[in-house]
N, CA, C and O atoms as a Tripos MOL2 file, in Angstrom:
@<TRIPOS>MOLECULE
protein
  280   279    70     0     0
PROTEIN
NO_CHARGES

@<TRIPOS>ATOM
      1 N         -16.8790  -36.7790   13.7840 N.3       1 UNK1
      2 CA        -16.7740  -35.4990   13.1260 C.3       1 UNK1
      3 C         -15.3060  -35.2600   12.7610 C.2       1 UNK1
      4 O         -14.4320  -35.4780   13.6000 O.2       1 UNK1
      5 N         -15.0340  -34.8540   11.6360 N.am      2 UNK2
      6 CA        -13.8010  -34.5710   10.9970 C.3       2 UNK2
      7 C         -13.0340  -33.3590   11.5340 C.2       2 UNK2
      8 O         -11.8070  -33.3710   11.4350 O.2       2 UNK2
      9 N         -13.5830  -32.4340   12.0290 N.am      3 UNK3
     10 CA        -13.1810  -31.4200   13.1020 C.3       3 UNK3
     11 C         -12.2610  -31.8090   14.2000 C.2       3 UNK3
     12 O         -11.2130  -31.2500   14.5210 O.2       3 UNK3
     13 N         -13.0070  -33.2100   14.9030 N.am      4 UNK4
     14 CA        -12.4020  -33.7160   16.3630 C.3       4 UNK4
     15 C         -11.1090  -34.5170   15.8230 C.2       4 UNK4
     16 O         -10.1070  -34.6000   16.5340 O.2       4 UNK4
     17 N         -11.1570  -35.0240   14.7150 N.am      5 UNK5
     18 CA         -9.8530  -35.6630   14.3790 C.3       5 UNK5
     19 C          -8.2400  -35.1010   14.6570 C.2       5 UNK5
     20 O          -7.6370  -34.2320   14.0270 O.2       5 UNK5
     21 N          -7.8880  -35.7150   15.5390 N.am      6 UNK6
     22 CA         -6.0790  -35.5110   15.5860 C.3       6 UNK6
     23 C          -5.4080  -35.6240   14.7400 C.2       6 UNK6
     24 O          -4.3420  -35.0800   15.0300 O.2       6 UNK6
     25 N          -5.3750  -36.2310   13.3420 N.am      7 UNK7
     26 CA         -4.8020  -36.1080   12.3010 C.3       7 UNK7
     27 C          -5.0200  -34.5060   11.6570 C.2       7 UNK7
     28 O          -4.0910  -33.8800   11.1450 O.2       7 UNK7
     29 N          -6.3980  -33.9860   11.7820 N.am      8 UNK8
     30 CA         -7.0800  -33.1410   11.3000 C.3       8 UNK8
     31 C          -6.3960  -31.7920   11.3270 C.2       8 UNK8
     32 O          -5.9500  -30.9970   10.4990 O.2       8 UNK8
     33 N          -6.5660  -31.9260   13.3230 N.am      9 UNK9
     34 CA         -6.0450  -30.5500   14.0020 C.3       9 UNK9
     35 C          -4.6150  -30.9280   13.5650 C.2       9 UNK9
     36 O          -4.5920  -30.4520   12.4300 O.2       9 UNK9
     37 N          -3.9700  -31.2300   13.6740 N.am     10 UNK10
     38 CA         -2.2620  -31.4720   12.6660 C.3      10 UNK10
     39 C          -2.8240  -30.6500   11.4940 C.2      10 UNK10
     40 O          -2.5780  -29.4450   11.4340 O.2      10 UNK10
     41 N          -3.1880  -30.9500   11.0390 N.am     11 UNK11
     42 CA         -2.7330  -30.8910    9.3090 C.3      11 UNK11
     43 C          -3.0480  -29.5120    9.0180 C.2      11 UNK11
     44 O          -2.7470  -28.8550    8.0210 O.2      11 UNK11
     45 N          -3.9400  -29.0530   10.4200 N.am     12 UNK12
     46 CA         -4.5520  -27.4290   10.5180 C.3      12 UNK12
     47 C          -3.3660  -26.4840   10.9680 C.2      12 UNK12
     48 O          -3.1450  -25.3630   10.5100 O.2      12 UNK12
     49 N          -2.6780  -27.1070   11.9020 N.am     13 UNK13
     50 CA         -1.8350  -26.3240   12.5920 C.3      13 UNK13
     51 C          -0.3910  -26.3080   11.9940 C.2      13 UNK13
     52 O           0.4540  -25.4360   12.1920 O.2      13 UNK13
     53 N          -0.2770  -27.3050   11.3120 N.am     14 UNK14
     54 CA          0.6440  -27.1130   10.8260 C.3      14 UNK14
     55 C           0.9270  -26.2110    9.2150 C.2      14 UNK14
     56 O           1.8960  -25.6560    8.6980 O.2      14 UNK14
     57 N          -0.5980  -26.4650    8.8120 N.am     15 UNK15
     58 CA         -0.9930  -25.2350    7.5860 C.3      15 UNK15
     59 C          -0.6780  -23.9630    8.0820 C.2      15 UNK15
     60 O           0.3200  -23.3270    7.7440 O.2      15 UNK15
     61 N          -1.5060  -23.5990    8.8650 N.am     16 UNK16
     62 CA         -1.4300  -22.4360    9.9830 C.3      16 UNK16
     63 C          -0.1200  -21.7370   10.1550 C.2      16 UNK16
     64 O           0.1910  -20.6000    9.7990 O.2      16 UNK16
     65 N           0.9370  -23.1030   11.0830 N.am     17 UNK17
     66 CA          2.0760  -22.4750   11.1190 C.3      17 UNK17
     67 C           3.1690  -22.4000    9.7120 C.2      17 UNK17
     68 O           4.1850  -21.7110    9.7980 O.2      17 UNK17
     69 N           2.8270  -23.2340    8.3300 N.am     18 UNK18
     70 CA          3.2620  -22.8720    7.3510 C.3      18 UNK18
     71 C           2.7890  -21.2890    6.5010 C.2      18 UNK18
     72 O           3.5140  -20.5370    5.8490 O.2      18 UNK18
     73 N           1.7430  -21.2050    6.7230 N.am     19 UNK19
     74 CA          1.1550  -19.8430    6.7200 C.3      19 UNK19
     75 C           2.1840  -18.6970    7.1200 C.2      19 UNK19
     76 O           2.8710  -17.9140    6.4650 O.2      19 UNK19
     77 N           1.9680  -18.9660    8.6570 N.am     20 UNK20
     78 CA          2.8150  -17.7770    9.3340 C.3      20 UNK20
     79 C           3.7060  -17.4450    8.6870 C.2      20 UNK20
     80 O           3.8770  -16.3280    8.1980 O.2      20 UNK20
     81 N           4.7410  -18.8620    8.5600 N.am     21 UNK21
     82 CA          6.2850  -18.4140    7.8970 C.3      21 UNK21
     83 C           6.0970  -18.0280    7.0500 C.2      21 UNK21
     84 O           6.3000  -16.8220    7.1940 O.2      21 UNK21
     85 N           5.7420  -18.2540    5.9000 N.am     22 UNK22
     86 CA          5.6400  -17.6320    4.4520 C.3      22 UNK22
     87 C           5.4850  -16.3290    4.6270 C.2      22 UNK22
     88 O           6.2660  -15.6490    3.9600 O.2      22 UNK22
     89 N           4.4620  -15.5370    5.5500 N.am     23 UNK23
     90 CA          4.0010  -14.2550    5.9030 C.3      23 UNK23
     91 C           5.0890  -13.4330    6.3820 C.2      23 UNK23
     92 O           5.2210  -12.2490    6.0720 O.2      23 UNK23
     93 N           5.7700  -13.9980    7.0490 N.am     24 UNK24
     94 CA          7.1230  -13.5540    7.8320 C.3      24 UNK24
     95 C           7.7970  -13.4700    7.2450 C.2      24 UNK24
     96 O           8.2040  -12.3320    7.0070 O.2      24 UNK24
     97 N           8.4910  -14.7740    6.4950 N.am     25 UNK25
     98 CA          9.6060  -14.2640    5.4450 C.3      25 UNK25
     99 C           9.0970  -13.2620    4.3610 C.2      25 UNK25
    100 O           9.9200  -12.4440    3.9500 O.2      25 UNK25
    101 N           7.9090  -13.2380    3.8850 N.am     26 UNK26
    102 CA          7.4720  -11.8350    2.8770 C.3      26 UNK26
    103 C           7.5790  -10.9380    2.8330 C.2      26 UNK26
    104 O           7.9370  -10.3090    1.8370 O.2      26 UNK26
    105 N           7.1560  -10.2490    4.5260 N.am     27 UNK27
    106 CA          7.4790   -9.3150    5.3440 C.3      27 UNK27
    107 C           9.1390   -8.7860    5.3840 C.2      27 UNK27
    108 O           9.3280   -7.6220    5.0280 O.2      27 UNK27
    109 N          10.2060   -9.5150    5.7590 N.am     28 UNK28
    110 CA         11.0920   -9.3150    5.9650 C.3      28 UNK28
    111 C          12.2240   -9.3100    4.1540 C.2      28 UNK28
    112 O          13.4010   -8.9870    3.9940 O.2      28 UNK28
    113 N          11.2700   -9.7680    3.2110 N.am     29 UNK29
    114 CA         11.5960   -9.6580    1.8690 C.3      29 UNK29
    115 C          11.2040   -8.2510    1.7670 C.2      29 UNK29
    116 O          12.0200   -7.5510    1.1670 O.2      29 UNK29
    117 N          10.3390   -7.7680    2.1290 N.am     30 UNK30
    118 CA          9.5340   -6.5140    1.5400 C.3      30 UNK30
    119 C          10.2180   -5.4600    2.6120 C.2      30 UNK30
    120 O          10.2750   -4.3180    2.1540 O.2      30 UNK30
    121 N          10.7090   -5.6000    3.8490 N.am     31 UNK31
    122 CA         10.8110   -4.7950    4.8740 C.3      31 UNK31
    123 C          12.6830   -4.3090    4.2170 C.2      31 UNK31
    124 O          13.1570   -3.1770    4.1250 O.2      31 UNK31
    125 N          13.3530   -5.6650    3.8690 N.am     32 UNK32
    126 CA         14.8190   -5.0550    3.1840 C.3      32 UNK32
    127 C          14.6370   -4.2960    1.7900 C.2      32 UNK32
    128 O          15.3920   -3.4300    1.3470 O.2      32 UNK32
    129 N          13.6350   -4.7310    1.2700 N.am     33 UNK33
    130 CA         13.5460   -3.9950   -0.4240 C.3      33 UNK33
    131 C          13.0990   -2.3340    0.2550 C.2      33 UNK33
    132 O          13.4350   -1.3780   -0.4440 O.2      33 UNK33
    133 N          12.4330   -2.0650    1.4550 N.am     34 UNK34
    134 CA         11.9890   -0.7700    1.0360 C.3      34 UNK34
    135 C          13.0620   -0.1830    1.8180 C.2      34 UNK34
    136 O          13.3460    0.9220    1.3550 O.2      34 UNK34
    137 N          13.8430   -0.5300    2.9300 N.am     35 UNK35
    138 CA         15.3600   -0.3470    3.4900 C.3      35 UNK35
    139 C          15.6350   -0.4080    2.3820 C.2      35 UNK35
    140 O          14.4940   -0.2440    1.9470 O.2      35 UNK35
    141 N          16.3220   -0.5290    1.3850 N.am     36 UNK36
    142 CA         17.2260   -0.5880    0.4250 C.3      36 UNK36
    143 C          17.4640    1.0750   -0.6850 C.2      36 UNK36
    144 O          18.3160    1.8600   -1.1010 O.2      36 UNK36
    145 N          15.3960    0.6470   -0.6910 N.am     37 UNK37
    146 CA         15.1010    2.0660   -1.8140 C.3      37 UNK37
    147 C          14.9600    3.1670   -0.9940 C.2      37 UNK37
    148 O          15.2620    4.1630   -1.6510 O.2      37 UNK37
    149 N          14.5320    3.5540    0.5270 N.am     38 UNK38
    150 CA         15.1480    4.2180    1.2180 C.3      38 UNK38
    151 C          16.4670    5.1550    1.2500 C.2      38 UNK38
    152 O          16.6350    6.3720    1.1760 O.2      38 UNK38
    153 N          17.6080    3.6740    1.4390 N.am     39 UNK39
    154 CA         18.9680    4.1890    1.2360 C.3      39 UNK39
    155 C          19.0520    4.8070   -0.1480 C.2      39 UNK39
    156 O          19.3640    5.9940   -0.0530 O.2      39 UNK39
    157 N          18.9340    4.5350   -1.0010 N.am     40 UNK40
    158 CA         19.3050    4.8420   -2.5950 C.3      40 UNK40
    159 C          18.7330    5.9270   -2.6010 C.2      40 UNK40
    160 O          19.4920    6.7440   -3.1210 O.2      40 UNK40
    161 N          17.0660    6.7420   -2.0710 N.am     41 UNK41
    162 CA         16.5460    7.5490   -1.8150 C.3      41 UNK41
    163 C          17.3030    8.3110   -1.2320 C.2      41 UNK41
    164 O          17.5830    9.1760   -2.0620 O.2      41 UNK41
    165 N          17.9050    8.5620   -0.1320 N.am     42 UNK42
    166 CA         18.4000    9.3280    0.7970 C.3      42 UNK42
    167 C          19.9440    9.5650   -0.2070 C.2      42 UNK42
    168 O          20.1190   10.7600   -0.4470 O.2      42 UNK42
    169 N          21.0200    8.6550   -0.7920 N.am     43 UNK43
    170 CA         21.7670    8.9510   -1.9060 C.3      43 UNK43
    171 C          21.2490   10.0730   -2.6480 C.2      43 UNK43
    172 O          21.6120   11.2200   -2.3870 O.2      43 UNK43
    173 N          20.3960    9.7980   -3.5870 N.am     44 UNK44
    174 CA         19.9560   10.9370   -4.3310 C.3      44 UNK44
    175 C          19.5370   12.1210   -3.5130 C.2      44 UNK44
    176 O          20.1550   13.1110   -3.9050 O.2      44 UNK44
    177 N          18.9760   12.3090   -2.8330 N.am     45 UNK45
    178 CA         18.6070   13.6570   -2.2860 C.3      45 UNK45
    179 C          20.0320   14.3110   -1.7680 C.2      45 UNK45
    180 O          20.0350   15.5260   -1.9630 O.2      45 UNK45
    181 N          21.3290   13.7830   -1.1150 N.am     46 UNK46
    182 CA         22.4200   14.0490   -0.8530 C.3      46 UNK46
    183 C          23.3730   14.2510   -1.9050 C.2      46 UNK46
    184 O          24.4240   14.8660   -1.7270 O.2      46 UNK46
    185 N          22.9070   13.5760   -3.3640 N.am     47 UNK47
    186 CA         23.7150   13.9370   -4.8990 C.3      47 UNK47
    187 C          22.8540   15.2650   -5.2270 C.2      47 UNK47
    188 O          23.5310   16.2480   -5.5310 O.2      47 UNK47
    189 N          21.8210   15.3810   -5.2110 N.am     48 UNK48
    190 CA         21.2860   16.1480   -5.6960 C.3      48 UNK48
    191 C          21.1760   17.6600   -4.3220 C.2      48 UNK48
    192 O          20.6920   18.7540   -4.6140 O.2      48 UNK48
    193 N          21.5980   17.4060   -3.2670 N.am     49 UNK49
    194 CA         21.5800   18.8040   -2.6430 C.3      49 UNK49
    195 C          23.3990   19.2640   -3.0930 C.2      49 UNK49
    196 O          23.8650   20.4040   -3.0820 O.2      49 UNK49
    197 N          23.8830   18.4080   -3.3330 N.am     50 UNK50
    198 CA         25.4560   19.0510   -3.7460 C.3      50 UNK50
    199 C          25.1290   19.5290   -5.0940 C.2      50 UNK50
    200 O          25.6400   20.6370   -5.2550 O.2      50 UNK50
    201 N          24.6930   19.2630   -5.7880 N.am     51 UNK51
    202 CA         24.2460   19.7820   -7.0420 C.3      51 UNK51
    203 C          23.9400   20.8430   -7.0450 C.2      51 UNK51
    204 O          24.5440   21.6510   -7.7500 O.2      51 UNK51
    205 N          22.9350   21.1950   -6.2900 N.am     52 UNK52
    206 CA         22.3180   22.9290   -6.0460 C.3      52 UNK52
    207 C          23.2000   23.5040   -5.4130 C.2      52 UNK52
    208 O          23.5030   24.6620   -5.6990 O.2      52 UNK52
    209 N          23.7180   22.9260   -4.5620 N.am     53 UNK53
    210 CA         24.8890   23.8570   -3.7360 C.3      53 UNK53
    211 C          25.8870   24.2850   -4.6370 C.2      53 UNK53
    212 O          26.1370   25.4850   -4.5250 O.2      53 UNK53
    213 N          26.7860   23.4490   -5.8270 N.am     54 UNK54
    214 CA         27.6550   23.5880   -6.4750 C.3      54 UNK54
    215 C          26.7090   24.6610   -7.4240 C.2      54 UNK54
    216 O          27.3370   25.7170   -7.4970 O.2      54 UNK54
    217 N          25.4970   24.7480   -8.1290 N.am     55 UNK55
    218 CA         25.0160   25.5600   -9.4410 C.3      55 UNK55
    219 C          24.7960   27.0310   -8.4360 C.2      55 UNK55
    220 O          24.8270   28.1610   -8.9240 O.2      55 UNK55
    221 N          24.6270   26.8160   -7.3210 N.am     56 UNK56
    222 CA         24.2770   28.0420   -6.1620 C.3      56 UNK56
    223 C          25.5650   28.5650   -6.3030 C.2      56 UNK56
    224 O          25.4710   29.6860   -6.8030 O.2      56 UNK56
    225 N          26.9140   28.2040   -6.0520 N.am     57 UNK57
    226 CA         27.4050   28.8940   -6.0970 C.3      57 UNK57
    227 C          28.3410   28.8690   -7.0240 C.2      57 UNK57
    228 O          29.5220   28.9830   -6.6970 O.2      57 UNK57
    229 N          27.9610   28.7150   -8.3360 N.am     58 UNK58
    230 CA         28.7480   29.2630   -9.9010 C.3      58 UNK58
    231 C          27.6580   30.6830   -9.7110 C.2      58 UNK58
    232 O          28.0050   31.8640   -9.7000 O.2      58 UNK58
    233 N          26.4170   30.1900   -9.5880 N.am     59 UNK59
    234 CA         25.7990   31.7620   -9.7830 C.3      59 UNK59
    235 C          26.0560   32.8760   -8.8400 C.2      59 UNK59
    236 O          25.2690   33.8210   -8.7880 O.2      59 UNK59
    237 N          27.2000   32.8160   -8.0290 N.am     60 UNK60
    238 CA         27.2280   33.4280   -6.9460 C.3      60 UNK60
    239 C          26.8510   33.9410   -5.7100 C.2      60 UNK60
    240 O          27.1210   35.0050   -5.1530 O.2      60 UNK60
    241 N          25.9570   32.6750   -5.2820 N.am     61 UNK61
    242 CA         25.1330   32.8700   -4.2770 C.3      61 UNK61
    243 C          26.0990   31.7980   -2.7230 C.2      61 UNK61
    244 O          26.0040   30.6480   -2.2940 O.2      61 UNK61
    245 N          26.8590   32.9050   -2.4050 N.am     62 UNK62
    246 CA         27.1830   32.1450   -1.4770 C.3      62 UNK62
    247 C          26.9740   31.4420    0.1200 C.2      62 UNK62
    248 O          27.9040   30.7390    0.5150 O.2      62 UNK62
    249 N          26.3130   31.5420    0.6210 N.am     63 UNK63
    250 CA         25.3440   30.8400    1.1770 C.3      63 UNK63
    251 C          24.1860   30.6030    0.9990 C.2      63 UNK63
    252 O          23.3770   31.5310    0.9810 O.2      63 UNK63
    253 N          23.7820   29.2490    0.8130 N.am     64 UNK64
    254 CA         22.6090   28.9150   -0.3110 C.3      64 UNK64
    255 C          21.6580   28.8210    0.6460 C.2      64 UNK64
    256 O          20.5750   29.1670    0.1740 O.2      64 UNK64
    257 N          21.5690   28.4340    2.0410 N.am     65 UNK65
    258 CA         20.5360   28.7250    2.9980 C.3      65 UNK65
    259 C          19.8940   30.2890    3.5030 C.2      65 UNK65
    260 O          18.7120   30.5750    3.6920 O.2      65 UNK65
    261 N          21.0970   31.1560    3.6440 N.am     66 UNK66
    262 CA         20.7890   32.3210    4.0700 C.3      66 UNK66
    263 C          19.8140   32.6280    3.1340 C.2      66 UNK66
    264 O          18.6930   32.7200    3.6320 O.2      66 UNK66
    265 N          19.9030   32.8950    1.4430 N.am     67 UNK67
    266 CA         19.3940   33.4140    1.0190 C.3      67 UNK67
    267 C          17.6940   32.8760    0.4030 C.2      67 UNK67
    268 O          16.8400   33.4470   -0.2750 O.2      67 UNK67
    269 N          17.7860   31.4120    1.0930 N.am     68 UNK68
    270 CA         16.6820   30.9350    0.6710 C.3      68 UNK68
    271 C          15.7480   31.0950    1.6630 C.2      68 UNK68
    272 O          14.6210   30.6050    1.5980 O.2      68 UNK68
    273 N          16.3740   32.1080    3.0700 N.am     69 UNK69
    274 CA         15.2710   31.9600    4.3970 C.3      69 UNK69
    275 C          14.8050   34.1990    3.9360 C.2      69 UNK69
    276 O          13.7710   34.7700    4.2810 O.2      69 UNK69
    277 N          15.6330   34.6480    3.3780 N.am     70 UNK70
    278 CA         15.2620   35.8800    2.9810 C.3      70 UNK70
    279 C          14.3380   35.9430    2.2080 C.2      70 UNK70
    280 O          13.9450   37.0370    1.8020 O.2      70 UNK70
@<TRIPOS>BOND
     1     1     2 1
     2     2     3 1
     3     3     4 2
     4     3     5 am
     5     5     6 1
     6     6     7 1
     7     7     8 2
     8     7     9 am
     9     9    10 1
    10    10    11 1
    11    11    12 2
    12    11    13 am
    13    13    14 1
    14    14    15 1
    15    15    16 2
    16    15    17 am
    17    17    18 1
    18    18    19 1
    19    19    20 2
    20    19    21 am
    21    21    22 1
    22    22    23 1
    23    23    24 2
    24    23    25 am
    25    25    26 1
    26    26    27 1
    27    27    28 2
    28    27    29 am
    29    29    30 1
    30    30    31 1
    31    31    32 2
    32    31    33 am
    33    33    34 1
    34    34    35 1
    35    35    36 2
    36    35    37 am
    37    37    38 1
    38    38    39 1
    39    39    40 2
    40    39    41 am
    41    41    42 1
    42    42    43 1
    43    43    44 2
    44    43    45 am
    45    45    46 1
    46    46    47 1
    47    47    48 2
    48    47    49 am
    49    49    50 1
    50    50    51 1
    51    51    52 2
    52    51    53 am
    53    53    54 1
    54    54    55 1
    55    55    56 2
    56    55    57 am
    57    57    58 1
    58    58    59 1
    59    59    60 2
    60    59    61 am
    61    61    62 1
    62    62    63 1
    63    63    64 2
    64    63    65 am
    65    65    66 1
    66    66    67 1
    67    67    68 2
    68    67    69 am
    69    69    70 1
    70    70    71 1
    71    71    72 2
    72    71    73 am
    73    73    74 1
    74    74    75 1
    75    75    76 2
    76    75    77 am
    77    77    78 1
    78    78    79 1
    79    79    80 2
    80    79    81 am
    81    81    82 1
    82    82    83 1
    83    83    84 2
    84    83    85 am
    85    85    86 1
    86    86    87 1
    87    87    88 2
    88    87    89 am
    89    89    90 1
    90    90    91 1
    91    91    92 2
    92    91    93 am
    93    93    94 1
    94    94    95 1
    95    95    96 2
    96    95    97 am
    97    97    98 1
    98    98    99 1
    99    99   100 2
   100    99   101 am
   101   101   102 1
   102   102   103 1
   103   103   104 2
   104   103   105 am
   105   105   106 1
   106   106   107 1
   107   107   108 2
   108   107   109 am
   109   109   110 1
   110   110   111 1
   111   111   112 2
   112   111   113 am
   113   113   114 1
   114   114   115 1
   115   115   116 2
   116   115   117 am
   117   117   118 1
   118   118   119 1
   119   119   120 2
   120   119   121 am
   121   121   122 1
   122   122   123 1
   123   123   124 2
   124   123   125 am
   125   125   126 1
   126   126   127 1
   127   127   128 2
   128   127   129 am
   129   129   130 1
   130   130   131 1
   131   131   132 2
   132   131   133 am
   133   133   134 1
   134   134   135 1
   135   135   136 2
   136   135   137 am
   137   137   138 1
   138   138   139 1
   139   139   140 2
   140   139   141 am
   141   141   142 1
   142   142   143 1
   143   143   144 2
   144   143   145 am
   145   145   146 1
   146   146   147 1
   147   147   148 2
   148   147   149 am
   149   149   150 1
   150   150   151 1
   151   151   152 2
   152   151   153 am
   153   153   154 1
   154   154   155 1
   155   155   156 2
   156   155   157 am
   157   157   158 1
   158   158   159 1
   159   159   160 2
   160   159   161 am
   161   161   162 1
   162   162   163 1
   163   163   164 2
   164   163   165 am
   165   165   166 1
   166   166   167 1
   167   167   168 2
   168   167   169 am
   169   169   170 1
   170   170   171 1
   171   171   172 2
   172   171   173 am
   173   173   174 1
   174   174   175 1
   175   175   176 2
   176   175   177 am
   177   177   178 1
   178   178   179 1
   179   179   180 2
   180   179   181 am
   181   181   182 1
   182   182   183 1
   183   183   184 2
   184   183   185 am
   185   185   186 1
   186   186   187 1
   187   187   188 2
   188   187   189 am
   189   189   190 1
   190   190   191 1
   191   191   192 2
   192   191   193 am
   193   193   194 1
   194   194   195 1
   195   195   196 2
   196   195   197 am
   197   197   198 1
   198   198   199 1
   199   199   200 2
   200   199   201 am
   201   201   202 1
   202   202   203 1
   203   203   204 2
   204   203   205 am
   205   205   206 1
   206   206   207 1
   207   207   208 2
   208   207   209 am
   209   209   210 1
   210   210   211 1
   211   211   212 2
   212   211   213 am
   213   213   214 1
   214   214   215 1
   215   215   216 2
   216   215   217 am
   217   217   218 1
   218   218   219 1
   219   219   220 2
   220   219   221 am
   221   221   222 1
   222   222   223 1
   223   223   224 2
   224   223   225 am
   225   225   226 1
   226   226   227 1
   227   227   228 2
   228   227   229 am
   229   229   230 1
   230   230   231 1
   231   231   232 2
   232   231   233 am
   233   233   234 1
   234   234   235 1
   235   235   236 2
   236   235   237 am
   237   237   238 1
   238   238   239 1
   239   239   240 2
   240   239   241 am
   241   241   242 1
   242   242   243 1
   243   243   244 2
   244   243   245 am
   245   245   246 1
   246   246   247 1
   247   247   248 2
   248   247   249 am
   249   249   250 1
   250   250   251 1
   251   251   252 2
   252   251   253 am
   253   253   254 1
   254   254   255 1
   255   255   256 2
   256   255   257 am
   257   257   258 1
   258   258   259 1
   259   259   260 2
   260   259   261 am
   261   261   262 1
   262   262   263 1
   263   263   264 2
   264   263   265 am
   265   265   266 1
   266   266   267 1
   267   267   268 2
   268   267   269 am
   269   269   270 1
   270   270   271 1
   271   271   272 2
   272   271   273 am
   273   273   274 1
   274   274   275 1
   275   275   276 2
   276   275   277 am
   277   277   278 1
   278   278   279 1
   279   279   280 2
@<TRIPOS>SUBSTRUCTURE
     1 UNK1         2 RESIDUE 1 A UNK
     2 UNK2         6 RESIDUE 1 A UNK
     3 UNK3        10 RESIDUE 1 A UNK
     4 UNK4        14 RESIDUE 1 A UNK
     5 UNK5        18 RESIDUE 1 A UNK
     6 UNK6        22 RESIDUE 1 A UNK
     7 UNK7        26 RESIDUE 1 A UNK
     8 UNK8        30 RESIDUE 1 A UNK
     9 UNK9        34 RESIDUE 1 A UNK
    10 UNK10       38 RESIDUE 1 A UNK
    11 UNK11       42 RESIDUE 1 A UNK
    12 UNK12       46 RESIDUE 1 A UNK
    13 UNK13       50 RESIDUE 1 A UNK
    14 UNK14       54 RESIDUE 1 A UNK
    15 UNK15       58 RESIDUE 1 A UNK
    16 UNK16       62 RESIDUE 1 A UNK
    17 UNK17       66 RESIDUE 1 A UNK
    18 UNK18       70 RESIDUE 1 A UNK
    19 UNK19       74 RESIDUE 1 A UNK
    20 UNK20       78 RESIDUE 1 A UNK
    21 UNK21       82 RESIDUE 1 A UNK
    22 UNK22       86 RESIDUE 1 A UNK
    23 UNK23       90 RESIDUE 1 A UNK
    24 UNK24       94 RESIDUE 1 A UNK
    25 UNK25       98 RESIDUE 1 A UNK
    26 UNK26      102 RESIDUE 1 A UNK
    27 UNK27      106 RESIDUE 1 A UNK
    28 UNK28      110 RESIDUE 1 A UNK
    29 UNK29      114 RESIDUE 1 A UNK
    30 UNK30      118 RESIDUE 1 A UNK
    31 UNK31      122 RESIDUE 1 A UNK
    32 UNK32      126 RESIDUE 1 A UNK
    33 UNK33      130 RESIDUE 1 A UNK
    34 UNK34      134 RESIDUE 1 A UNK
    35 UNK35      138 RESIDUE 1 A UNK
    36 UNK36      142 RESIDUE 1 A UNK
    37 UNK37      146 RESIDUE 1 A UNK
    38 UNK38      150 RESIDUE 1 A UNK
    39 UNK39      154 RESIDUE 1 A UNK
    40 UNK40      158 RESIDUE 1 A UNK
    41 UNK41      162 RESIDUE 1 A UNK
    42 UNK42      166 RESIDUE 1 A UNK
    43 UNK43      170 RESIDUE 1 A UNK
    44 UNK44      174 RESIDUE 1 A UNK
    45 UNK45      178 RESIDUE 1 A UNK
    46 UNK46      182 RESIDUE 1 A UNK
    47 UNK47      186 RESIDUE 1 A UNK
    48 UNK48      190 RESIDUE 1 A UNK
    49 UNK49      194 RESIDUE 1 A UNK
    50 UNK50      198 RESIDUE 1 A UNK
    51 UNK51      202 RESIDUE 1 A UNK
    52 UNK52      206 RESIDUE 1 A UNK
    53 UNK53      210 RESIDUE 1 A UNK
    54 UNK54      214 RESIDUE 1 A UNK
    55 UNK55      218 RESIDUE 1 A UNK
    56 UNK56      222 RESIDUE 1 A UNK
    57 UNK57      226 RESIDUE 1 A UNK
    58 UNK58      230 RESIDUE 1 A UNK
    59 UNK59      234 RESIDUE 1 A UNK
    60 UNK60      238 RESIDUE 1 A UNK
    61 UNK61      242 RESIDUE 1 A UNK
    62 UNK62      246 RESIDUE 1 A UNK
    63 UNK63      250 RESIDUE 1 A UNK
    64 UNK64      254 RESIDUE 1 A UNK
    65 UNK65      258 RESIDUE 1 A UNK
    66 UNK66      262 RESIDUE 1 A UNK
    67 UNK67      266 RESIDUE 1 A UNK
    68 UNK68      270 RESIDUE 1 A UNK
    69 UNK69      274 RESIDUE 1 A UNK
    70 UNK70      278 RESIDUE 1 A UNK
């Protein structure tokens, strides 16, 4: 039976463990890309809260929290 073959179980396990890696490194491709857009995410929300803070207070609203909890 082609099952019991030792060449066989090789050629399985080593598919197997070529498998894994590929899976792993994908993972860790995909795990820095969404770390990345994250960071760039968290940038913009920190460009864009100085933004409101700066248009908050041309319109004269000087504390831009106080008046957004009133």
């Amino acid at each position: 039976m082609a099952d019991n073959d030792p060449q066989s179980a090789r050629e399985l396990s080593q598919f197997a463990e070529n498998l894994l890696q590929q899976l792993h490194e994908n993972f860790l491709a995909l795990t820095e890309k969404l770390t990345l857009r994250m960071e760039e995410m968290g940038e913009r929300i920190e460009d864009l809260e100085k933004h409101v803070t700066g248009l908050m207070a041309q319109a004269g609203i000087e504390n831009p929290s106080e008046e957004l909890t009133h």
